[in-house]
C-alpha positions, 0 to 999 in steps of 0.5 A: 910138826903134826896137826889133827883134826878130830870129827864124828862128834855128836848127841848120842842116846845110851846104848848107840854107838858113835865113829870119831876120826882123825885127819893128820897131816904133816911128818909121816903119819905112819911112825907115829903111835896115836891115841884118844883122850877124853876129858869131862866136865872137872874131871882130869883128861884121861887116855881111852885108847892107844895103838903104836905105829905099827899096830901091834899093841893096843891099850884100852882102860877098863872103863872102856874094854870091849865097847872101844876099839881104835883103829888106822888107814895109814893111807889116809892119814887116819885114825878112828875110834868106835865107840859102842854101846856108850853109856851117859858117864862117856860124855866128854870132850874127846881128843886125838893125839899122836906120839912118837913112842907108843908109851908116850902116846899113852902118857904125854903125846906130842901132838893134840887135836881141837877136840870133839864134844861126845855127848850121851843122853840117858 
């Protein structure tokens, strides 16, 4: 079993950035591919960033290539994601996930975080 907790959500304007992080605790953390979801209001969750356990591969949706970048401290059980110049249609609740393949933390991860609320004003 693993438990994420997300954190570094908040009221942005458009334009500026936000810092999401990700505590896991549990099995070992650094087997595990990892990723974030965002899911807005009727609208379908969608993945927004993946990286394997290894780091090796990334995956970012058009949407946001270039102004997302996730990121890993393995040594602290983390995973973060960086999200720059964020636009108002970014305003979601954003999720942590963790999988045991790097496929399936992009498609059907095993574990889910809490959520955090991402808010961007125009």
């Amino acid at each position: 079993q693993v438990q994420l907790v997300e954190s570094g959500g908040g009221l942005v304007q458009a334009g500026g950035s936000l810092r999401l992080s990700c505590v896991a605790s549990g099995r070992t953390f650094s087997r595990y591919a990892m990723g974030w979801f965002r899911q807005a209001p009727g609208k379908e969750r969608e993945s927004v960033a993946a990286r394997s356990w290894s780091g090796g591969s990334t995956y970012y949706p058009d949407s946001v290539k270039g102004r997302f970048t996730i990121s890993r401290d393995n040594a602290k059980n983390t995973v973060y994601l960086q999200m720059n110049s964020l636009k108002p249609e970014d305003t979601a609740v954003y999720y942590c996930a963790a999988a045991e393949t790097y496929y399936k933390v992009k498609t059907d991860p095993d574990y889910w975080g809490q959520g955090t609320q991402v808010t961007v004003s125009s």
